[in-house]
C-alpha positions in Angstrom: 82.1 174.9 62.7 81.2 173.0 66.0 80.2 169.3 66.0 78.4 168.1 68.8 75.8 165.4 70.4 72.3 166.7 70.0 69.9 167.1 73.0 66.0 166.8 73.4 66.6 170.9 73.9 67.8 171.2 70.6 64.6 169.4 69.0 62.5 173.0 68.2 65.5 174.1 65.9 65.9 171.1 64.6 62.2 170.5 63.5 62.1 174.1 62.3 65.0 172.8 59.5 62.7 169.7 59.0 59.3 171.5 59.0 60.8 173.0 55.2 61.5 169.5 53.8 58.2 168.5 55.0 56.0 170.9 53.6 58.0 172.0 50.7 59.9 169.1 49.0 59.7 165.5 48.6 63.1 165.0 50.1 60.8 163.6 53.0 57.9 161.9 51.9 56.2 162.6 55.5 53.0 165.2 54.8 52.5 166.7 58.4 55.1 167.8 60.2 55.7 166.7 63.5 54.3 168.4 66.6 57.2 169.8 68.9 56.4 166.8 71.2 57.0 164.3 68.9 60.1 165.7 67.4 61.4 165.4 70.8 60.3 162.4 72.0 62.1 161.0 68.1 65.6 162.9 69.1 65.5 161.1 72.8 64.4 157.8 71.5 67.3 157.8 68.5 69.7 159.1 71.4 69.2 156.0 73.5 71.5 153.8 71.0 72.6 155.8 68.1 75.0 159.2 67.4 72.4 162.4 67.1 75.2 165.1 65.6 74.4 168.5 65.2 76.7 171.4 63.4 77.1 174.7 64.7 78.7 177.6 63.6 77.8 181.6 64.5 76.1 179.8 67.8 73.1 178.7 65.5 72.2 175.4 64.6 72.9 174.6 61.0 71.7 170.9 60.3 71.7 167.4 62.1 72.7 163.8 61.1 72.1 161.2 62.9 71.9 157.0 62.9 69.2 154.7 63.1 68.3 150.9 63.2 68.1 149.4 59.7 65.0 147.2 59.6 65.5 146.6 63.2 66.0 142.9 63.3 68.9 141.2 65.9 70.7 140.3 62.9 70.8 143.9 61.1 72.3 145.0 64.3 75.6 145.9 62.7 73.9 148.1 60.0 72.3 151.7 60.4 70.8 153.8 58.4 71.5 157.3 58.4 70.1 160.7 58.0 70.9 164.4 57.5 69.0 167.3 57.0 70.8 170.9 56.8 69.1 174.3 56.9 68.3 175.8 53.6 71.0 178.3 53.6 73.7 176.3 54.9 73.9 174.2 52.0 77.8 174.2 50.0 79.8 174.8 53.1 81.0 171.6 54.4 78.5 170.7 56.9 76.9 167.5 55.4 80.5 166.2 55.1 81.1 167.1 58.2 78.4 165.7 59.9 78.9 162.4 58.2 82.4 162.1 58.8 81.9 162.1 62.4 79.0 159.9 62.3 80.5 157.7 60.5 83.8 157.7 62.9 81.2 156.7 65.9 79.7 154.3 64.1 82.5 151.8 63.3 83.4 152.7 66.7 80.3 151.1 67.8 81.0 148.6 65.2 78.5 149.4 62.6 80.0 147.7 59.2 77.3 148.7 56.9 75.5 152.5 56.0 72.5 152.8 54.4 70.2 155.7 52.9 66.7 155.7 51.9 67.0 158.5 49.7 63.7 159.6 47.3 64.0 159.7 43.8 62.7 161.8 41.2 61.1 160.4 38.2 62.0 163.7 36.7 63.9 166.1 38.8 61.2 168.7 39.8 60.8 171.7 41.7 60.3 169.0 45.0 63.3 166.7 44.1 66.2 166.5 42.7 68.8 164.2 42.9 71.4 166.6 44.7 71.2 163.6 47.7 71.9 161.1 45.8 75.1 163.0 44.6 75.8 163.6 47.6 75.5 160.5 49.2 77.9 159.2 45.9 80.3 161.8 47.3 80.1 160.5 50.3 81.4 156.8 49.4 78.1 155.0 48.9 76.8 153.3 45.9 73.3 152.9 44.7 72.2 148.7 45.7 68.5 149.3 44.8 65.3 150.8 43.6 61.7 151.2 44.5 59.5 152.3 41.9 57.0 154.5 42.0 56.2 153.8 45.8 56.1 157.8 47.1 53.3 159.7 46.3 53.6 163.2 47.6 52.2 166.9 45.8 50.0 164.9 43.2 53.1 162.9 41.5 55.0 159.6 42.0 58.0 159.1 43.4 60.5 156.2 43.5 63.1 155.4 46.5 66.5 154.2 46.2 68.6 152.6 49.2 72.7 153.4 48.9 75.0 151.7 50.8 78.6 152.3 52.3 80.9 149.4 53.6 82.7 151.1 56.8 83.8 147.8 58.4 85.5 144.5 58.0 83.5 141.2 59.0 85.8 139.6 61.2 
């Protein structure tokens, strides 16, 4: 398994892992997916001030994390928000640790003190969502700080959101 900075070359792999979350699962509650363009023009933009990671292994891509403002005010400027996607099949091996390992290692670097993710939430796991991110995401170090109900409506049914948080600074 190889870690490494993505580039706007590795954007159509990358959106071919994100076009499955988009059109099959409310894990993203976006209901297009992107044009190639866009996707690209997303990984540059994200690239200009935050860690884009991606995980190899075999010489194929098998998922991306990366950082992003959180709310994008001056004063949330210490704060990110993350997010990971990994290809269907590469779920269980390590990678999502991985790649959030080393994200988080550049971010207090940077000196982020505060991770957050936007994570939906099932009402009722389903065949869209489950909470498998959430899990993961408590694995990971980060505890649940707040709910949104009912505020994702995606394949005829609601859905709430929940932010999690991870402390990986000191406030000095």
């Amino acid at each position: 398994m190889t870690i490494r900075s993505a580039t706007v070359d590795d954007a159509e792999r990358l959106l071919e892992i994100y076009a499955y979350y988009v059109e099959h699962t409310a894990i993203s509650f976006e209901y297009d997916v992107p044009s190639l363009e866009e996707f690209r023009s997303r990984v540059a933009n994200t690239l200009k001030a935050y860690p884009y990671l991606v995980v190899e292994e075999g010489g194929a891509i098998r998922g991306y994390a990366y950082a992003h403002p959180f709310v994008g005010r001056k004063a949330y400027e210490r704060s990110a928000e993350l997010t990971i996607y990994l290809a269907r099949e590469a779920k269980g091996r390590g990678y999502g640790r991985s790649l959030y390992g080393e994200l988080e290692r550049l971010l207090k670097e940077k000196g982020i003190t505060n991770l957050y993710a936007c994570i939906g939430d099932p009402i009722e796991p389903d065949e869209y969502l489950t909470h498998d991110s959430e899990a993961f995401h408590q694995r990971m170090g980060f505890v649940r700080v707040g709910t949104f109900h009912k505020c994702g409506y995606k394949f005829n049914r609601w859905y709430n959101m929940i932010w999690m948080e991870k402390i990986i600074g000191s406030y000095d």
